[in-house]
C-alpha positions in Angstrom: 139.0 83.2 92.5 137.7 86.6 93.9 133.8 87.1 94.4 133.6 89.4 91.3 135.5 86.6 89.1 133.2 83.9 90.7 131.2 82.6 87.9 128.5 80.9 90.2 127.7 84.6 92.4 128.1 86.5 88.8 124.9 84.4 87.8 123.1 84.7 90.9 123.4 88.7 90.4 122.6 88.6 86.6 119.3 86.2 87.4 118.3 88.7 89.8 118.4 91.3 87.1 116.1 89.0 84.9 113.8 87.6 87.0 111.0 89.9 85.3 111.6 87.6 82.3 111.4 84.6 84.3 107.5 84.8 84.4 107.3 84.2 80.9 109.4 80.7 81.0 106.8 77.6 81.2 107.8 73.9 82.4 111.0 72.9 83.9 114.6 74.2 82.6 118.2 73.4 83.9 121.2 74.9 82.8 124.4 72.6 84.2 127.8 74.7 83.8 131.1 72.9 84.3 134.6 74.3 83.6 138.2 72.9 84.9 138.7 75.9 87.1 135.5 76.5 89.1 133.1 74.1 91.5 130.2 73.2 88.6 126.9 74.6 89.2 123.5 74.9 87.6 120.6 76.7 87.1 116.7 75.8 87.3 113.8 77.9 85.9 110.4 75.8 87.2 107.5 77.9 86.2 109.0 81.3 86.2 110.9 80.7 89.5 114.8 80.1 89.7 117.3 78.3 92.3 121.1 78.2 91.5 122.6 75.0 93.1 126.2 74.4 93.3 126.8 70.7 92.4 125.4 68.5 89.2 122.3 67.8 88.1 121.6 64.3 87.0 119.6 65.2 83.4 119.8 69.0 82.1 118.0 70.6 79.8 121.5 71.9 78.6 124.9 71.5 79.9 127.6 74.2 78.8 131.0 73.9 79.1 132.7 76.6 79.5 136.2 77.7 81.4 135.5 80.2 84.4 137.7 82.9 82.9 135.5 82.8 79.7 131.9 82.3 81.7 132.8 85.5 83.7 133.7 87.7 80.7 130.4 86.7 78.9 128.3 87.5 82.1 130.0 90.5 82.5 129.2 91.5 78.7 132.9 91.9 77.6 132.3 88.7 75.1 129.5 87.4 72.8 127.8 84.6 73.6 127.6 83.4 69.8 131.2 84.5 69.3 132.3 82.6 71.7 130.5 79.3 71.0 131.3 79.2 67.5 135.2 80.1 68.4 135.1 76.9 69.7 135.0 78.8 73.4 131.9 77.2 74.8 130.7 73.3 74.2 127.0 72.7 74.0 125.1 69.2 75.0 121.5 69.0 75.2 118.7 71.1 73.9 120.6 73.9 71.7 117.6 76.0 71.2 117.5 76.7 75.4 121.2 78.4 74.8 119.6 81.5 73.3 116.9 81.7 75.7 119.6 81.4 78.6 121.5 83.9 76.6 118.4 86.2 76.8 118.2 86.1 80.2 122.0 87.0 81.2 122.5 89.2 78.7 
């Protein structure tokens, strides 16, 4: 997979664009993404600070499943977000109400 079909960098650039929003998030948020095709990966909001980890953490606030080719089009805004869960495109576990705040701050 080439660096601008790499899910995990594509987040790191889109965070970077956010992080004025990030002061706004209170307590302790993670965001585990897994998909067949791509090393999983997730993403912590403490305080208004972010770190994106490659690996698994033990208990997210939200874990989305999600195939790489998929993750990439949404980050790169050539897909809904919405659309794509509720085609079945995306799997949700955890805390449903943090998806549209993560989707806020990619999008």
């Amino acid at each position: 997979m080439s660096a601008g079909n790499d899910p995990y960098t594509l987040i790191k650039d889109k965070v970077k664009e956010a992080e004025k929003l990030l002061s706004g998030v209170k307590g302790i948020k993670v965001f585990q993404f897994k998909g067949d095709d791509y090393e999983p990966f997730y993403v912590m909001i403490n305080n208004g600070s972010l770190t994106i980890n490659k690996g698994t953490y033990s208990n997210p606030t939200l874990v989305i499943q999600v195939s790489g080719n998929i993750l990439v089009k949404l980050l790169n805004g050539q897909m809904d977000p919405v659309q794509a869960y509720l085609s079945g495109l995306i799997k949700l576990s955890g805390d449903l109400m943090e998806a549209m705040n993560l989707v806020s701050l990619i999008t």
